[in-house]
C-alpha positions in Angstrom: 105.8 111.2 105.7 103.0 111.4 103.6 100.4 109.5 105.4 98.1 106.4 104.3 96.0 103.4 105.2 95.8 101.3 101.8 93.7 98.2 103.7 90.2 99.6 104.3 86.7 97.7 104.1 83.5 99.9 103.1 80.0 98.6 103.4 80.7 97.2 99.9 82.4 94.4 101.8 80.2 91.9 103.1 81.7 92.0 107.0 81.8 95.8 107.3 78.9 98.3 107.7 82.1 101.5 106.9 80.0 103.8 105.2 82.5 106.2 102.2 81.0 109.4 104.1 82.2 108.1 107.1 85.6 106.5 106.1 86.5 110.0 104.7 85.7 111.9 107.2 87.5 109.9 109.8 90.7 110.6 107.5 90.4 113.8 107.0 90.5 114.5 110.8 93.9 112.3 110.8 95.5 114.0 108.1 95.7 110.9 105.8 95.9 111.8 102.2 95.4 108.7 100.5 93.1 105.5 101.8 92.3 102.8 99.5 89.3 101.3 99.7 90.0 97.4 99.3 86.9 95.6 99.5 86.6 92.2 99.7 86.1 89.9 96.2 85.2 86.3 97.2 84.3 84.7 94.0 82.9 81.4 95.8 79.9 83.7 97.4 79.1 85.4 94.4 80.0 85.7 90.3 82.0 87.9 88.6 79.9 90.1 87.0 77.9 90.7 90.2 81.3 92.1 91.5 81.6 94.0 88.6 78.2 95.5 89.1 79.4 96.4 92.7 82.6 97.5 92.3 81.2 100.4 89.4 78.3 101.9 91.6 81.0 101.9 94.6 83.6 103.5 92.2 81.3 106.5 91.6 80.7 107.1 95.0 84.3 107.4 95.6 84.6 109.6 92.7 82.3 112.1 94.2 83.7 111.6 97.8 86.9 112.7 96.1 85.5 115.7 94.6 84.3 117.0 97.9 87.4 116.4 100.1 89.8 117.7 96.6 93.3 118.4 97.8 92.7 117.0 101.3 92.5 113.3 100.5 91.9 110.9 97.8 90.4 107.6 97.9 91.9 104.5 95.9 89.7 102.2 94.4 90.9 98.8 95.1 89.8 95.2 95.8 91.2 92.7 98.0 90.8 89.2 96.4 91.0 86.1 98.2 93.2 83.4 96.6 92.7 85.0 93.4 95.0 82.4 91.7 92.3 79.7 92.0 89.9 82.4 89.3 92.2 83.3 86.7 89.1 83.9 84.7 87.5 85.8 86.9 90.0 88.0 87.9 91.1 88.7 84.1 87.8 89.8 84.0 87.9 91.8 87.0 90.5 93.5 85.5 88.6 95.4 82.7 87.5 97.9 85.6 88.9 100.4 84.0 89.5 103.2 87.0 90.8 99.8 89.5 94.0 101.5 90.9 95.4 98.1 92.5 94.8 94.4 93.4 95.2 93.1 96.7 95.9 89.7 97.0 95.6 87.5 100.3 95.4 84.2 101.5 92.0 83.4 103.6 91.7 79.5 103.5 93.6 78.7 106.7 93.1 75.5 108.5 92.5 76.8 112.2 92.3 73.5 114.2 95.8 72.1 113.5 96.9 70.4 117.4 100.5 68.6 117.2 103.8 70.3 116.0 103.5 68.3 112.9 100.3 69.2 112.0 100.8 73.0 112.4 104.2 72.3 110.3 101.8 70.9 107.7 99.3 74.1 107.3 102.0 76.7 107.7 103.8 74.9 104.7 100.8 74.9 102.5 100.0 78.4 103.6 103.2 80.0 102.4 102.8 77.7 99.3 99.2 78.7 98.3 100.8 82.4 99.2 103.8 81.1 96.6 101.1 80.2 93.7 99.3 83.8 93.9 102.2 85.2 93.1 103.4 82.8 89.9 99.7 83.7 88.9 100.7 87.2 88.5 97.5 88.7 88.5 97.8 91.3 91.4 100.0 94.0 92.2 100.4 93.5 96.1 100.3 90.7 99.0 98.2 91.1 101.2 99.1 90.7 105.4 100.8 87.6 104.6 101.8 85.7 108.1 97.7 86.1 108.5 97.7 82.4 109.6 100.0 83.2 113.0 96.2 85.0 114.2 95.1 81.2 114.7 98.3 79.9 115.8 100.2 82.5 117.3 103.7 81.0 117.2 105.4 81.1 114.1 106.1 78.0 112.2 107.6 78.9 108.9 109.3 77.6 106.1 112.0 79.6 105.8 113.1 78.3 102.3 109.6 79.3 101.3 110.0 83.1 102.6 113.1 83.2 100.7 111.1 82.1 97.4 108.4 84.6 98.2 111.2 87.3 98.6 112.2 86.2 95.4 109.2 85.8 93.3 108.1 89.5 94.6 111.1 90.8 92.7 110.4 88.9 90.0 107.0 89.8 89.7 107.7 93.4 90.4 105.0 93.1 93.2 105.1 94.1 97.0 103.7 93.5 100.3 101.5 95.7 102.7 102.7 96.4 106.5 99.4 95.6 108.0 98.5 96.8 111.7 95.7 94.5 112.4 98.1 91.6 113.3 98.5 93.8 116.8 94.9 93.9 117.7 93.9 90.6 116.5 96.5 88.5 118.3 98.8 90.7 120.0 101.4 90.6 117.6 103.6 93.3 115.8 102.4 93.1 112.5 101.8 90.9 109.1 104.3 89.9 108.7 106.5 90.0 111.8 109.4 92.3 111.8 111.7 89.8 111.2 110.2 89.4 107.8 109.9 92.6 107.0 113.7 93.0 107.5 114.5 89.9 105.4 111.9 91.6 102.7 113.7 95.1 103.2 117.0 93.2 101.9 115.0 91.8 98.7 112.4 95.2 98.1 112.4 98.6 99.4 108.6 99.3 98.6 105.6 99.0 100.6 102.6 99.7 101.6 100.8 100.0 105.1 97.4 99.2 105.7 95.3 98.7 108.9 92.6 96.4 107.2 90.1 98.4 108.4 86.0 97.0 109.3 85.0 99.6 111.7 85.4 103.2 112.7 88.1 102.4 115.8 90.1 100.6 113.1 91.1 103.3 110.5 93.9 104.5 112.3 94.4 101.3 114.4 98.3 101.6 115.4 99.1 103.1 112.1 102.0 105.6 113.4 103.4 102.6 114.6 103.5 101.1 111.2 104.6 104.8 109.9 107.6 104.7 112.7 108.8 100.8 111.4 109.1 102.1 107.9 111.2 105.2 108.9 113.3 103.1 110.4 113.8 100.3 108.2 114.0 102.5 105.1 111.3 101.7 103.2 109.5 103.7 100.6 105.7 104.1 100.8 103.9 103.7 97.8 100.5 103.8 96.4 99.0 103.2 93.5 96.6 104.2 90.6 95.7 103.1 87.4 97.5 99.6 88.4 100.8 101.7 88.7 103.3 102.5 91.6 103.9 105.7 92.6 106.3 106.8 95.2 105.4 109.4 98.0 
């Protein structure tokens, strides 16, 4: 298996100090040939062309990163937007970075303090139906670590009528989701989403991309053959992207 980490946070993020130099290096050494660099876009801290402004010197760094580790890895240059579907605007502007190879989008705005059943019933409904308007939006190319709301609540509490529309809107939409490995040191769990979900997915899409979500050097690799060892043996194709398009490794 061609091996990649397509969830990975640069000091271009504003919670991680993950220097390019660094985050390549650290690849290298693994033997992964593609990371993408999916830093975070949160358009209530700051405007859209700030992001812009960002996102173009970061871009040349990684094209010269890419020059110097040719044929040994290549860096994707991504964003990870949170609930893009609430900036339409923005994000269709966002989009006229012309050398973007993919938008991540992911769900942040979790209510963390819900107590009774019925309350936690309540969030984990609107959670998988803000999750269900980001993807009618269709303005990104892949879900990010959805089930990120069992890290405050641990047990599940799903709609499962919801997943099955989520399923179903992905083929639609001709988008997928990302395997993401932080869900096991975060709160002890498998994955986002579970395995379950990934196998109801797996009957919907074979696609998919794995990702550790990395904010610091001990994180790059964070239980990544794991990840590598689900897909094998559910099936699933890994696939990156570039220029906005899917290409299968």
């Amino acid at each position: 298996m061609i091996r990649q980490n397509m969830h990975i946070h640069s000091s271009y993020s504003w919670d991680s100090k993950l220097n390019l130099d660094t985050i390549a290096h650290i690849l290298v050494e693994n033997h992964i040939s593609y990371g993408a660099i999916t830093d975070h876009v949160e358009f209530d801290r700051e405007d859209v062309l700030s992001v812009i402004k960002r996102l173009n010197i970061r871009n040349e760094e990684i094209n010269h990163i890419n020059q110097l580790y040719q044929g040994k890895l290549i860096l994707l240059k991504a964003v990870e937007i949170s609930e893009p579907h609430w900036y339409p605007d923005e994000v269709k502007e966002l989009e006229k970075v012309e050398d973007l190879d993919f938008i991540m989008g992911s769900i942040h705005s979790i209510p963390r303090n819900a107590e009774s059943k019925y309350e936690r019933e309540d969030v984990y409904y609107r959670y998988y139906k803000e999750v269900i308007k980001m993807i009618q939006a269709n303005q990104i190319d892949v879900v990010g670590h959805l089930d990120y709301i069992n890290r405050y609540y641990g047990k599940d509490y799903s709609f499962y009528r919801q997943l099955s529309d989520i399923f179903s809107l992905l083929k639609e939409y001709d988008m997928i989701l990302e395997m993401n490995t932080s869900a096991e040191r975060r709160c002890h769990l498998n994955t986002f989403p579970s395995l379950e979900k990934l196998v109801r997915y797996k009957l919907i899409k074979n696609e998919i991309v794995l990702g550790t979500d990395a904010h610091r050097e001990n994180e790059l690799v964070s239980n990544l053959e794991q990840a590598e060892l689900i897909t094998k043996e559910l099936g699933f194709q890994p696939v990156i992207y570039q220029k906005r398009k899917r290409i299968k490794l």
